[in-house]
C-alpha positions as CSV (number, residue, x, y, z in Angstrom):
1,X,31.9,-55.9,-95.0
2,X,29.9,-52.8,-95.5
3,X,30.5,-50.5,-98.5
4,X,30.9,-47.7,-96.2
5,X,33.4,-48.7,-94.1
6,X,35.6,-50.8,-96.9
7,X,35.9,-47.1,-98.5
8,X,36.5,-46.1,-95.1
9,X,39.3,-48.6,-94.2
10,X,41.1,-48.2,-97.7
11,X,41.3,-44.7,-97.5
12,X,43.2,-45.1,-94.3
13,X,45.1,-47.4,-95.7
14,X,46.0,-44.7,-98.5
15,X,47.1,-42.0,-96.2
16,X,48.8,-43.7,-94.2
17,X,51.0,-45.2,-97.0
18,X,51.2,-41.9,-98.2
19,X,52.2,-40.5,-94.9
20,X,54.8,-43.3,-94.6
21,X,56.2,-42.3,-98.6
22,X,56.3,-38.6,-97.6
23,X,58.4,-39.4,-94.0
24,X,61.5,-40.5,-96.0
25,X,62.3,-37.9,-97.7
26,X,64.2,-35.7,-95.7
27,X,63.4,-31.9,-97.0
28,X,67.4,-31.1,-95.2
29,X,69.2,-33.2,-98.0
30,X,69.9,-31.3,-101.4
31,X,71.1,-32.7,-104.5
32,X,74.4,-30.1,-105.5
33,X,75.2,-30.0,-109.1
34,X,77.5,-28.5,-110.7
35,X,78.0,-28.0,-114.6
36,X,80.3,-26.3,-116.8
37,X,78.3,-26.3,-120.3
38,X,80.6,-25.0,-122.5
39,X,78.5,-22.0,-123.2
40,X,75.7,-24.0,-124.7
41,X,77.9,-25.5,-127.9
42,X,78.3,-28.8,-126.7
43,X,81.4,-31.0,-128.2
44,X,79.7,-31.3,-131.4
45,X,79.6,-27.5,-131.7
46,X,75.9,-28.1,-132.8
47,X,74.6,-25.9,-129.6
48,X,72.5,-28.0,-128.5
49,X,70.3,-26.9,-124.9
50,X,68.2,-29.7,-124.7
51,X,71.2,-32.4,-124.5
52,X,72.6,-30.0,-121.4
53,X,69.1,-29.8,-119.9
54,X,68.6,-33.5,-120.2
55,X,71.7,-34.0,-118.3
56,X,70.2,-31.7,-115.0
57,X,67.2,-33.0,-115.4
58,X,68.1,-36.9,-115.1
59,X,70.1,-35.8,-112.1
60,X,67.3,-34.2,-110.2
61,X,69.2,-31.4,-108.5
62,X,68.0,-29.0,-106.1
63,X,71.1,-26.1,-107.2
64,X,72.9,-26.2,-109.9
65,X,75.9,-23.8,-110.5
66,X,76.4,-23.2,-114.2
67,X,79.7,-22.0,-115.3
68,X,80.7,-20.9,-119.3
69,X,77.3,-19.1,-119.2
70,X,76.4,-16.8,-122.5
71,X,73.6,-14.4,-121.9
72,X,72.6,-12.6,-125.5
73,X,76.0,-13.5,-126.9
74,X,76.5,-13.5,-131.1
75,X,77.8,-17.5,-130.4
76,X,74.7,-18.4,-128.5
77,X,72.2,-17.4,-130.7
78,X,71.5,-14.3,-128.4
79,X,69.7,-16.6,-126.5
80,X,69.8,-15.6,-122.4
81,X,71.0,-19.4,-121.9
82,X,70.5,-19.6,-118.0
83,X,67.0,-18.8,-118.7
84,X,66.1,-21.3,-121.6
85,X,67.8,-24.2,-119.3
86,X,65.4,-22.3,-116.4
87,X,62.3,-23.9,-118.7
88,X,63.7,-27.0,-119.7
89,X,64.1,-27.7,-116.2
90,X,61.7,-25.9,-114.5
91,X,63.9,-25.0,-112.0
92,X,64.3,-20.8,-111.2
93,X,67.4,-19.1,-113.5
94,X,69.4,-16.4,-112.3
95,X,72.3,-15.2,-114.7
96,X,75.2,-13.2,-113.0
97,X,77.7,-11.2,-115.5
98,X,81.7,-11.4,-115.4
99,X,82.2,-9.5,-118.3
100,X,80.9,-8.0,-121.7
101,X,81.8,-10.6,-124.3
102,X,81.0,-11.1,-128.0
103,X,77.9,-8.8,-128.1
104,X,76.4,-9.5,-125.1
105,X,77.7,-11.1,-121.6
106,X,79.5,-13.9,-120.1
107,X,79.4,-15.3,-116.4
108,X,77.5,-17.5,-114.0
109,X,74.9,-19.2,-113.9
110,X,72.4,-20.6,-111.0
111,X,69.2,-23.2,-111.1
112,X,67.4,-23.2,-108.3
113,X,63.8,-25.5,-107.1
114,X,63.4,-22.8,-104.6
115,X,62.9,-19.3,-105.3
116,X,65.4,-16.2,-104.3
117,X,65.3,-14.1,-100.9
118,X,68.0,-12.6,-102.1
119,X,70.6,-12.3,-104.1
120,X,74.3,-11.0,-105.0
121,X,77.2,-11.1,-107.6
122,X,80.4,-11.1,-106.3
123,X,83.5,-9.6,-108.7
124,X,86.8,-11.9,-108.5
125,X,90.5,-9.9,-108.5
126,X,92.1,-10.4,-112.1
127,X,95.1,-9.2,-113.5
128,X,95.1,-6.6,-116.2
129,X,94.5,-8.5,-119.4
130,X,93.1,-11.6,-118.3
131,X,89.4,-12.6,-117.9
132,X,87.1,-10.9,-115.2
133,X,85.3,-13.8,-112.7
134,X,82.9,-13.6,-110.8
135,X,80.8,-15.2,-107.7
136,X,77.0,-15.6,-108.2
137,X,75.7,-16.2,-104.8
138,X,71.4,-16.8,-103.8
139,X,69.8,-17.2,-100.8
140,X,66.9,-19.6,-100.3
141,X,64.8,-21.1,-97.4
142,X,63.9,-24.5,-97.7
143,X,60.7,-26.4,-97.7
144,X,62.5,-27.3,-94.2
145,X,62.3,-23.8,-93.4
146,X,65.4,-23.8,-93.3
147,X,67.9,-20.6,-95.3
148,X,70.8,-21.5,-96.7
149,X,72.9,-19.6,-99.2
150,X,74.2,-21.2,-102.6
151,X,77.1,-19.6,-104.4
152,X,78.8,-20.8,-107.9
153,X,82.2,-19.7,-109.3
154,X,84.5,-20.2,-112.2
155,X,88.2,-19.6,-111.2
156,X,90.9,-18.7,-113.6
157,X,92.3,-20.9,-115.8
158,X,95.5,-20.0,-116.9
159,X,98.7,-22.0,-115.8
160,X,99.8,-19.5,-114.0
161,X,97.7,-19.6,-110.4
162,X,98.1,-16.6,-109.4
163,X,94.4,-15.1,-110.5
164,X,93.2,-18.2,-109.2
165,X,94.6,-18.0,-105.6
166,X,93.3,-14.2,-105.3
167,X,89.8,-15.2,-106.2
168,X,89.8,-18.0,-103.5
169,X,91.3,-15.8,-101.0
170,X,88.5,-13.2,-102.0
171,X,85.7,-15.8,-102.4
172,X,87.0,-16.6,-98.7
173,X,87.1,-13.4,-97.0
174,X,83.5,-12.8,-98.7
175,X,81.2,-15.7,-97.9
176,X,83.0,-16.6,-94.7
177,X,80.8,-13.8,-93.2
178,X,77.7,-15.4,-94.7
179,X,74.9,-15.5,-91.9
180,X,73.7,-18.9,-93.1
181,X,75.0,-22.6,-93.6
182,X,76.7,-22.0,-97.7
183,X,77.6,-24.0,-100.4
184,X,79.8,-23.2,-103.0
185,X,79.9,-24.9,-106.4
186,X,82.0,-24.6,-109.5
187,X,84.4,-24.7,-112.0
188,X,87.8,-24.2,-110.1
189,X,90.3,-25.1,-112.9
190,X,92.7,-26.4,-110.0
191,X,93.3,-29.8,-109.2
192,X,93.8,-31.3,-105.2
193,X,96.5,-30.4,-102.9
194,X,96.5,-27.3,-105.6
195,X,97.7,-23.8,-103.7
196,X,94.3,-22.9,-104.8
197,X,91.9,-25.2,-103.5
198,X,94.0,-25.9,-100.1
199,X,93.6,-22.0,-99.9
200,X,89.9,-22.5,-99.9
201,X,89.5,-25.6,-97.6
202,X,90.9,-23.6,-95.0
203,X,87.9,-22.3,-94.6
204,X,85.7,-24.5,-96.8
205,X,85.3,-28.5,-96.7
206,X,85.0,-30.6,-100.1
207,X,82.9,-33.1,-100.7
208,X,85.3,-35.2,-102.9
209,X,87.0,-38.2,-101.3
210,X,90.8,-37.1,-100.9
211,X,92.8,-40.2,-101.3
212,X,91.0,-41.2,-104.1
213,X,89.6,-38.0,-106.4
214,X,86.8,-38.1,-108.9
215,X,87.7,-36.7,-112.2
216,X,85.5,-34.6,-114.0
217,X,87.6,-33.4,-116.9
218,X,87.9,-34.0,-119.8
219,X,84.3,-35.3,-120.4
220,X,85.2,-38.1,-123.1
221,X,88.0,-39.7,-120.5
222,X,88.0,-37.7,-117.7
223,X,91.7,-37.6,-116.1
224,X,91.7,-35.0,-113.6
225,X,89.5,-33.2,-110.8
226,X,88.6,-29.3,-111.5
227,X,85.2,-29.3,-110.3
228,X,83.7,-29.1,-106.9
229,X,81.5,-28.8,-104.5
230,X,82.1,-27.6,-101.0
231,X,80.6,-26.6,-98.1
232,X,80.6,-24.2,-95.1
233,X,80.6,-24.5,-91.9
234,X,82.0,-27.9,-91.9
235,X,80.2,-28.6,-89.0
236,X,76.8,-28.0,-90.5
237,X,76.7,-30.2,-93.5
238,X,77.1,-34.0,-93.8
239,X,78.3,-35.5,-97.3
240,X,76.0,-38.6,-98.1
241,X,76.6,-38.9,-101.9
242,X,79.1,-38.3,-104.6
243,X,78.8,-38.6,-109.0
244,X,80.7,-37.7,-112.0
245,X,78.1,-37.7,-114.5
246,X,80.1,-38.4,-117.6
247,X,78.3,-37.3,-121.2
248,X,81.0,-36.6,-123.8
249,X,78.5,-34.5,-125.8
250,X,76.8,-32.5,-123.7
251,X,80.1,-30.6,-122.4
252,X,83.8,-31.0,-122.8
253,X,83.7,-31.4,-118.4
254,X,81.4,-33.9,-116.2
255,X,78.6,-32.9,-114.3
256,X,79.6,-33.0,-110.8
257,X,76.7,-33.9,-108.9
258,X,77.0,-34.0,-104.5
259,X,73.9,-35.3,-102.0
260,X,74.2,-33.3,-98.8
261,X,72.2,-33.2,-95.4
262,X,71.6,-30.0,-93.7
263,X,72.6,-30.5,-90.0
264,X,71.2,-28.9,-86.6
265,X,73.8,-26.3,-84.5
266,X,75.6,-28.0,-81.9
């Protein structure tokens, strides 16, 4: 065989394995993850950012809703944590602020792979005396070309679920207008069949198998479900993976992490 067309025949042979490689990934199917990182201290209290970041990174997320975020806080160093995970992951950082705490700010945090066509923060009712909340939402298009908004949350967590049913009632009226197909993503501090979270799949469906619930908390031997991932419209979205990512050190919750498809309109 000639030189010429061996090269020829092999580089064929190249791009169309490479053609074949490319073809099954589906650019509609994100990896959801959601982590609350107990602002940055892990369980050791040795505040630790690259243990946290090694955690997102090994699950190879597309979002990621942060929750127990510090931004220029006394406890974390000053350090804007959203954005420090941002380089460790490579992954865009958007911080959004529930309240002025400890010398700086506490609230939400988002990653994103995809850059921001827009974005809002969303305040949460509270009662006087108890901790503001808040909703951090972005919008994104895909490499599909598809937009999709991504919000993440961290509800109350006092016994009393009072707080906690007004902020899903608000986080419902809110993003149930949203023009585009939504996830939501966070930290609910309720548990299934909760007033709280049936409040929210009203509107909202979960990705968590309901006769048999993951639990995410507490990290070391997780016990109960308070984290989530969800989804809306329900007809738009397809579940194809769930995982409790269990690292004892890293934060006192699992990392929730949810594989989702992106369907057409019917």
């Amino acid at each position: 065989m000639k030189p010429k067309i061996f090269i020829t025949i092999l580089y064929l042979l190249l791009s169309l394995n490479a053609w074949s490689q490319s073809s099954d990934h589906n650019p509609r199917v994100l990896r959801i993850l959601t982590f609350n990182i107990l602002h940055g201290a892990t369980t050791k209290g040795n505040f630790d950012l690259d243990v946290i970041a090694k955690v997102i990174n090994d699950a190879n997320p597309d979002f990621v809703a942060l929750q127990e975020v510090d931004f220029k806080t006394n406890r974390a160093q000053k350090y804007d944590l959203v954005t420090e995970l941002g380089y460790r992951t490579k992954m865009s950082p958007l911080f959004g602020t529930a309240m002025k705490f400890d010398g700086g700010e506490y609230g939400e945090g988002v990653l994103s792979k995809y850059s921001f066509l827009q974005t809002r923060n969303v305040t949460l009712p509270y009662s006087q005396g108890n901790e503001p909340r808040a909703a951090l939402e972005i919008t994104s298009v895909l490499s599909s070309g598809d937009t999709i908004s991504f919000v993440g949350t961290h509800l109350d967590h006092l016994k009393d679920a009072k707080d906690r049913v007004a902020q899903v009632k608000k986080i419902n009226e809110v993003f149930s207008l949203n023009k585009y197909p939504t996830i939501l993503a966070g930290d609910l501090n309720d548990v299934p069949r909760s007033e709280a979270i049936m409040e929210l799949e009203k509107i909202w469906n979960s990705s968590y198998d309901k006769s048999n619930p993951e639990a995410t908390f507490p990290s070391d031997k997780p016990s109960v479900k308070i984290d989530y991932v969800l989804f809306y419209p329900k007809n738009r979205w397809r579940v194809l993976a769930t995982q409790v990512i269990q690292d004892a050190v890293a934060s006192d919750h699992c990392a929730y992490l949810v594989t989702l498809e992106l369907l057409n309109k019917n």
